[in-house]
N, C-alpha and C positions, 0 to 999 in steps of 0.2 A: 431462311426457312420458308417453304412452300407449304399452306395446307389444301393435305389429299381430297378430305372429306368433314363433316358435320357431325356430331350425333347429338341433339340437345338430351341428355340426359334427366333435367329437372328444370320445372317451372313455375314461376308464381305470380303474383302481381309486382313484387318486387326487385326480383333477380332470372336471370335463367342461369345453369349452368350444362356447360357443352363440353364435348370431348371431342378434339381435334385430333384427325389423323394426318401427322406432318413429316415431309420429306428434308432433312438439315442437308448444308452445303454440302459436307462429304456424300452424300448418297441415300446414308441411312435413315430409315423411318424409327418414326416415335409417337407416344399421345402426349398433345397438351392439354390440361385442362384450363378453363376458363369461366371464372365468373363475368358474365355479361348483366352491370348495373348502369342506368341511369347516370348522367352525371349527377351534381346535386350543389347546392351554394352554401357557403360559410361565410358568417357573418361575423366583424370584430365592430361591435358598437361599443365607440368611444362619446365616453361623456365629457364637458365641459369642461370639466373639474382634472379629465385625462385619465380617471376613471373609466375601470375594459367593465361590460357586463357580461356575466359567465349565466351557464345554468348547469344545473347539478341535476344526472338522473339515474337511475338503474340501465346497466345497457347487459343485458339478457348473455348475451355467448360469452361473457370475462365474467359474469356472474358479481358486479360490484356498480358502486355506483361514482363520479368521477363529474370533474366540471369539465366544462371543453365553451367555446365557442358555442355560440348559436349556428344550426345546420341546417341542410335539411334539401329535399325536391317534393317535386311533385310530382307521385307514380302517376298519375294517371290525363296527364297530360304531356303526350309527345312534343319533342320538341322546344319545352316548356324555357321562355326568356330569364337566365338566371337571374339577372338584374330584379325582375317581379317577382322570383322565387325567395330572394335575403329577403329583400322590402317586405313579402311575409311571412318566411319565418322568423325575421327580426320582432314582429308585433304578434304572430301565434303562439310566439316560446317565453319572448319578455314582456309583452304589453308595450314595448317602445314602436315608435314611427321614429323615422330619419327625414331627416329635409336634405343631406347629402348622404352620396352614394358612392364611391371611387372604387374600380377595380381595381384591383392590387395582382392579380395572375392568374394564373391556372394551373393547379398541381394535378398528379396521380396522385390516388390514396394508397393503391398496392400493387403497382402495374407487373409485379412478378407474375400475379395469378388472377387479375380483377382491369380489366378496361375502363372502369369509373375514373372519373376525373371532380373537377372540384372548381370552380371560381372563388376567389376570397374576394371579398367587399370590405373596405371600411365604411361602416355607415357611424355619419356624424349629426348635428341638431337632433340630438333625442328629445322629444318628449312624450310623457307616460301616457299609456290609455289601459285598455283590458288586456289580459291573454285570454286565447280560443284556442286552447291547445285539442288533440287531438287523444283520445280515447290512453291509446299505449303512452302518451307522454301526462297523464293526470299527475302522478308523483313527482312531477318535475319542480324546481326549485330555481330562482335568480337569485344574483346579485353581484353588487358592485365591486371589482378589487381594484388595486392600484397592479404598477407592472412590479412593484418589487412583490407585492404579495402573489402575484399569477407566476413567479419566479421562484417563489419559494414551495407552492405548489408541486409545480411542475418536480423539484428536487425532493419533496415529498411523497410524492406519489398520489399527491389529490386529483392532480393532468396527469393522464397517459394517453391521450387522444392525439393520434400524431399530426393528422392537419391541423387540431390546434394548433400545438407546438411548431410545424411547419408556418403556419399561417402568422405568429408571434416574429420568428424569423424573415417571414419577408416583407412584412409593418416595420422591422428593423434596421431591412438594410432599403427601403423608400424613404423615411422620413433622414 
């Protein structure tokens, strides 16, 4: 698939979305559309104990509120080294620091329709200090589960965040 042309249809600080005019193998032309976001880091901080910490929030377009992983980037820094992005969203969303850091891979989040991508970290030696969360994340909530309880979640419908749940599965087949 070749594209013809551009058209950024919408933009913000966060996303843009664009409409591709593209030519497929056999000839014929089409639009793609595409969200163009940032990557961004997910963090799976393991406690001592083997205890995951989750945080629980309202997330605005599903209209509910859900645990997931610690996540997150940084709009407004290009480029932005995901490694220092976990390291703080680990301490802006839970009040933990890590004294270890391990990348675990890089997934797509929805590469049907979104070029965002993701690094998963495990961050291990937590210990507690403040959160400095960010305005939209005030109602945000932690806490500690075990993997049978993030499992039993998950079969709940408490996780529906699917780099979580990706990020769960690839802690599973590393360790």
């Amino acid at each position: 698939m070749n594209k013809l042309s551009r058209k950024t249809v919408y933009k913000n600080r966060w996303m843009q979305v664009h409409e591709d005019a593209v030519r497929f193998p056999d000839g014929s032309e089409g639009i793609y559309g595409l969200v163009d976001k940032p990557d961004f880091a997910l963090i799976i901080p393991r406690h001592d104990d083997g205890r995951f910490q989750l945080v629980e929030q309202y997330r605005y377009p599903v209209g509910g509120r859900y645990w997931e992983f610690p996540q997150g980037s940084w709009e407004g820094v290009q480029n932005a080294d995901l490694e220092q992005v976990a390291l703080g969203e680990l301490e802006e969303e839970t009040g933990f620091k890590a004294t270890s850091l391990t990348k675990l891979g890089h997934l797509f989040e929805a590469y049907g329709f979104s070029n965002q991508g993701f690094d998963i970290f495990l961050a291990e030696g937590l210990t507690p200090g403040e959160v400095n969360r960010e305005n939209a994340e005030q109602d945000m909530a932690t806490a500690a589960f075990t993997r049978a309880e993030i499992t039993d979640l998950i079969r709940s419908g408490g996780i529906k965040d699917a780099p979580t749940v990706a990020a769960l599965g690839l802690l599973s087949m590393s360790e």
